[in-house]
C-alpha positions in Angstrom: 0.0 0.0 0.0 1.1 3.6 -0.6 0.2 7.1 0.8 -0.4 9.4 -1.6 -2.1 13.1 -0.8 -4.8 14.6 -3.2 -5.8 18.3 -2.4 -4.5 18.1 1.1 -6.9 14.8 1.8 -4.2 12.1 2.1 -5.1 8.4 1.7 -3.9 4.9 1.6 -4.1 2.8 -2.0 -2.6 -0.4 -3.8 0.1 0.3 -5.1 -0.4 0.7 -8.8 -3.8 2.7 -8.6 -3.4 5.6 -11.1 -4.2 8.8 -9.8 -7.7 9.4 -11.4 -8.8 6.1 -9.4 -7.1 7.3 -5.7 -9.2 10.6 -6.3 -12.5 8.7 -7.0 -12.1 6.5 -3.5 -11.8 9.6 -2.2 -15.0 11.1 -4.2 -16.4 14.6 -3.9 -14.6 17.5 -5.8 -11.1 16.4 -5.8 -12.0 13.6 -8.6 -11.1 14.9 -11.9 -13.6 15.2 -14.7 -12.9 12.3 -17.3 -14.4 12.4 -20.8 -12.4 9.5 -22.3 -11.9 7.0 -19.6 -13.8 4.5 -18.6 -12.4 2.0 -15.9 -14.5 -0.9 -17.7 -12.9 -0.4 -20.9 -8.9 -1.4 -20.7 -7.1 0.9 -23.4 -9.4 4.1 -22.7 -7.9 7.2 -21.6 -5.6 9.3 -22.2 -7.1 11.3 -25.0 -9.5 13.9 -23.6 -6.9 15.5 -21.3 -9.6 16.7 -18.9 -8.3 15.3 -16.1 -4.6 16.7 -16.4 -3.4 17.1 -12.6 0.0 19.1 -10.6 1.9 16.4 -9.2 3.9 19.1 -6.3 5.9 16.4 -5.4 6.7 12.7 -7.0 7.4 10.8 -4.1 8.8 10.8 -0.7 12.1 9.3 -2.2 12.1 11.9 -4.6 10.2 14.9 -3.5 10.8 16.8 -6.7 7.2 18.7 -8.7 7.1 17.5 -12.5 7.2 20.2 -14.3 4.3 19.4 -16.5 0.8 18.4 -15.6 0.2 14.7 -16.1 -2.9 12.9 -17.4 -4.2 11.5 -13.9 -6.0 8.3 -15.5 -2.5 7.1 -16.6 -0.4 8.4 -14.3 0.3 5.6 -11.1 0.5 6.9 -7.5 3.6 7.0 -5.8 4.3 6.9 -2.1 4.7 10.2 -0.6 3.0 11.6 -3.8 1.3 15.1 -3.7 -1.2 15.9 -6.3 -3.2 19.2 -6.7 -6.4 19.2 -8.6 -8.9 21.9 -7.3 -6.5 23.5 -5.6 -3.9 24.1 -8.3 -4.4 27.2 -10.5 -2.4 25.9 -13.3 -5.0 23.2 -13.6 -7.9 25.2 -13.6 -7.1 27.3 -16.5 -5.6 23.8 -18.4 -8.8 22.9 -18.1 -10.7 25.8 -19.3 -8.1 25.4 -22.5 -8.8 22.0 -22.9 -13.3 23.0 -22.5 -12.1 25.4 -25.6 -10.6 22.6 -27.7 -13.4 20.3 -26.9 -16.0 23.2 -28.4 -14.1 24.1 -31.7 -16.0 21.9 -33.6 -18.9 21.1 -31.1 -21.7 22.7 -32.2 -24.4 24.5 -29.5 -27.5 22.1 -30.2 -28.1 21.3 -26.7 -31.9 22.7 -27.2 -32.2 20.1 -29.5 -29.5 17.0 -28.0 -31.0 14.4 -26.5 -27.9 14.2 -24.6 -29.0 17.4 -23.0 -29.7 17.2 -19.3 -26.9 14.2 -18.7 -23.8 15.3 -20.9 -20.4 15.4 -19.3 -19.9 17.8 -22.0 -22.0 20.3 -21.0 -20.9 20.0 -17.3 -17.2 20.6 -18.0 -18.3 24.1 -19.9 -20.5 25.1 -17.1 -17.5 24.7 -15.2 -15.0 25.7 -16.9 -16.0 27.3 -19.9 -15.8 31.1 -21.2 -19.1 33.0 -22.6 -17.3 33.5 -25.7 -15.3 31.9 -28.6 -12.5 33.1 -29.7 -12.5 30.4 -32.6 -13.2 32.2 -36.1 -12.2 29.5 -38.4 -14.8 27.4 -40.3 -16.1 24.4 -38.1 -16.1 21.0 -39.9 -19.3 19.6 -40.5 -21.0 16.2 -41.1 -24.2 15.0 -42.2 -25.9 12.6 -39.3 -25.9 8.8 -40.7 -27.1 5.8 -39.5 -24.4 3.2 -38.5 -26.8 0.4 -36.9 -30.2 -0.5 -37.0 -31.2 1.7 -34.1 -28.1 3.8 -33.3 -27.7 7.8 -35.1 -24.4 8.9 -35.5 -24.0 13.1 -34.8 -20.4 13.5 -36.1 -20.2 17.0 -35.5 -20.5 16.4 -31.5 -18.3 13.8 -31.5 -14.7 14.5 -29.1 -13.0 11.4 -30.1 -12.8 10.0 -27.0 -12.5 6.3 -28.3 -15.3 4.7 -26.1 -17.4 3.3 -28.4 -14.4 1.4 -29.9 -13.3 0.2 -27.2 -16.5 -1.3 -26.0 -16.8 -2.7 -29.6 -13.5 -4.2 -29.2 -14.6 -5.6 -25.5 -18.4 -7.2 -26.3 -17.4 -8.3 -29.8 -14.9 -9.8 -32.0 -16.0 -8.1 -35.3 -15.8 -4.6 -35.0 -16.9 -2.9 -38.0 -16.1 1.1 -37.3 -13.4 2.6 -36.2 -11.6 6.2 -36.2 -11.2 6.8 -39.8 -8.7 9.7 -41.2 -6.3 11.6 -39.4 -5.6 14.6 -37.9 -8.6 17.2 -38.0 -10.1 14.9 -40.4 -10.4 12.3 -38.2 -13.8 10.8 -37.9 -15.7 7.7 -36.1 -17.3 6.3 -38.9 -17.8 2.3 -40.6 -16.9 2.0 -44.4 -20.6 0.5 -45.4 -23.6 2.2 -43.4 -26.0 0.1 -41.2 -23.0 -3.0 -40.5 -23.3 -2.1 -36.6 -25.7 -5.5 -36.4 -24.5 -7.4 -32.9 -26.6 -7.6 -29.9 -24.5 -5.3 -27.9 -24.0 -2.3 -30.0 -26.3 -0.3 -28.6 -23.9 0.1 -25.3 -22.1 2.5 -27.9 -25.0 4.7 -26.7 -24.8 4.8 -23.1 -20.4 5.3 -23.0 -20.6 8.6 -24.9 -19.9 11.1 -22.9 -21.9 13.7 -25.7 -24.6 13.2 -27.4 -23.1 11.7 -30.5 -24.2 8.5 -30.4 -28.1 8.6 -30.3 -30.9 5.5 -29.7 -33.2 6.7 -32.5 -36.2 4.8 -30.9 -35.9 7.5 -28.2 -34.8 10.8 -30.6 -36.6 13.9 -29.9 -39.3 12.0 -28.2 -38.6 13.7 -24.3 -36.1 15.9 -22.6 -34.5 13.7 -19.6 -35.5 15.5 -17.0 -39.3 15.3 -17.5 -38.8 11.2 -17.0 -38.6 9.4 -14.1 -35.8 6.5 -14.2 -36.8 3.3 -12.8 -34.7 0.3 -11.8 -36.0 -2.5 -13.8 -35.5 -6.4 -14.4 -36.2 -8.7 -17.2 -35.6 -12.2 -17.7 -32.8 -12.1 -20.5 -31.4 -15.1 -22.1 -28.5 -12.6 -23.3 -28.0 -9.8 -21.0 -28.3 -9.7 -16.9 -31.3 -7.9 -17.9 -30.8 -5.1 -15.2 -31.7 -1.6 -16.6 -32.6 1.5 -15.8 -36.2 2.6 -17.5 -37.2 5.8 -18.1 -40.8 6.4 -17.9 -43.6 8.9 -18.4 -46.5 8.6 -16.7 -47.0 4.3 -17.6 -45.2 4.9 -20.8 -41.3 3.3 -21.5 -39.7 6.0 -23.1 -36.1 4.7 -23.3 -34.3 2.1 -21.4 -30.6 2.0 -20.6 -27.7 0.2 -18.6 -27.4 1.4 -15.1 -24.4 3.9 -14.4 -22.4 5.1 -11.1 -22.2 8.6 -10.1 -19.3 9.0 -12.8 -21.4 8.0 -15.9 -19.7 4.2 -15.8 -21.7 1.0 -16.1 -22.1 -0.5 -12.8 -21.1 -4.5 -12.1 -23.4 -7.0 -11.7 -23.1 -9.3 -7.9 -20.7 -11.2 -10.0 -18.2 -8.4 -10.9 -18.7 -8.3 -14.4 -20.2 -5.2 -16.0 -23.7 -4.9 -16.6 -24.3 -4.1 -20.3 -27.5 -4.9 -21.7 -28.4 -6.5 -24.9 -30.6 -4.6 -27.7 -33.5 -6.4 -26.9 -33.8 -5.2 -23.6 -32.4 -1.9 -24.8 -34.5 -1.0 -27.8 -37.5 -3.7 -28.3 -39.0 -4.0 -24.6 -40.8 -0.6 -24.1 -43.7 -2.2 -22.8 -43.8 -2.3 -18.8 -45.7 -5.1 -18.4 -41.8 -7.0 -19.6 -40.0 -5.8 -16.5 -40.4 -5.7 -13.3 -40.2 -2.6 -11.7 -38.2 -2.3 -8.5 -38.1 1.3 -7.9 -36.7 5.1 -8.3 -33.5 5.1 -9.7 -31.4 7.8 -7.7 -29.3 9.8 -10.5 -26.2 11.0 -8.6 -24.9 13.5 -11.0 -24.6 17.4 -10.4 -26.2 18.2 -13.8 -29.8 19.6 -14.5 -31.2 15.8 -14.8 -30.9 15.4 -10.9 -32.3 18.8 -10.0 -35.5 18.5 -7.7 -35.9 15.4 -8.2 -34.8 14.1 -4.6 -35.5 17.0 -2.6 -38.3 15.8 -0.3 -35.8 15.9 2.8 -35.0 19.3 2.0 -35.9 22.2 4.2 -37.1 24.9 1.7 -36.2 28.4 3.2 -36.9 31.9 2.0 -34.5 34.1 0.6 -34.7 38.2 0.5 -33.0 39.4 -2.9 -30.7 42.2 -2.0 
């Protein structure tokens, strides 16, 4: 085990634990925000550099800072380490940089993303984001396509965080897209449209961190904040058939895997990760096929949690100065 001491909160870890990992044990604020990893996926991260960190000393054997900030989802603890996050200035304005980057070619469609209400996206802007672009070049555009039976591909929100190729790579042992091109060219994209055909694709959906890849059974139909998610069960011949269903009123609007506080699939009793097949996904939208266990807490910070657990909470007035 090593020591290692993350915005003044020091604790204890296996050694080997990268930084990104020691944070989230300790949770709250001090974990940084991660767009491309995903601890279920080995091979993700690395890409996004959201969650650059200060390391203000290397080790107790070798107290020296590094003198540049290091990807935290990569980076291994040492003992004796001392990492600033939310207390480091040069990482705060890294990370506005990086929001910049991230929006050059995002386009501001969130009034019309079904992403909108649960994008990490959108949470890293609020946060660190400016109220203007200084980018005057011409964005690069693409047309949406279709690259499975159920699935819409939004190019132009895309970050390139490698996710959905990675979970390909993980449920499957045909994957048929990829990153294609290079440089500002680069695109997620598959050589033939609608080739996207195995019973897991449509986990591709619920590891975007933007709304780039869409279920087109639920498209424009609700925003999710006027659902109420529902932990749900199925007999499944294919999947553990635990889900999350989103409902209005009686009515199955959309149904997807059920995610930790950090967006991540959870693991079933067994410790494998829960994804769900595309039957439960995108053909069961009648509730009579589950059973329905209960409210499904959503532990983010964003708009999709916002009174909708607040029946503890003492409402007191406010005088407006």
């Amino acid at each position: 085990m090593v020591k290692v001491t993350i915005d003044d909160i020091q604790i204890e870890v296996e050694e080997g634990t990268t930084i990104l990992n020691a944070a989230r044990q300790i949770g709250g604020d001090v974990v940084p925000p991660a767009m491309c990893f995903y601890s279920k996926l080995p091979g993700t991260g690395g890409k996004c550099r959201t969650c650059l960190v200060e390391v203000a000393a290397g080790s107790e054997k070798d107290p020296r800072p590094m003198p540049k900030l290091v990807a935290s989802c990569s980076t291994p603890v040492m003992d004796g380490m001392v990492v600033k996050n939310k207390t480091s200035e040069r990482v705060h304005e890294n990370r506005g940089g990086i929001v910049e980057f991230l929006l050059i070619n995002h386009p501001l469609d969130c009034p019309i993303c079904d992403q909108a209400g649960e994008c990490h996206l959108q949470d890293l802007g609020f946060e660190h984001g400016k109220s203007a672009t200084r980018y005057k070049e011409k964005r690069r555009t693409f047309d949406p396509i279709t690259i499975g039976n159920k699935i819409k591909l939004h190019m132009n929100r895309c970050i390139l965080c490698y996710r959905c190729v990675a979970v390909a790579n993980q449920l499957t042992d045909k994957r048929v897209h990829g990153v294609l091109h290079r440089g500002d060219h680069a695109e997620i994209s598959t050589y033939i449209e609608n080739v996207i055909e195995n019973d897991f694709s449509g986990n591709m959906i619920d590891v975007c961190p933007v709304g780039a890849l869409t279920d087109k059974t639920f498209r424009f139909k609700s925003r999710v904040w006027f659902l109420k998610p529902m932990e749900a069960s199925c007999s499944c011949s294919k999947c553990s058939g635990k889900a999350v269903v989103w409902m209005f009123g009686n009515e199955i609007y959309r149904v997807t895997a059920r995610k930790d506080k950090y967006g991540e699939v959870e693991s079933n009793e067994d410790g494998k990760t829960a994804w769900i097949c595309n039957e439960c996904r995108f053909d069961k939208k009648d509730a009579s096929k589950w059973s329905i266990e209960g409210p499904r807490t959503i532990n983010r910070h964003s708009v999709i949690s916002q009174n909708h657990y607040t029946s503890d909470r003492k409402i007191t007035d406010k005088k407006l100065n």
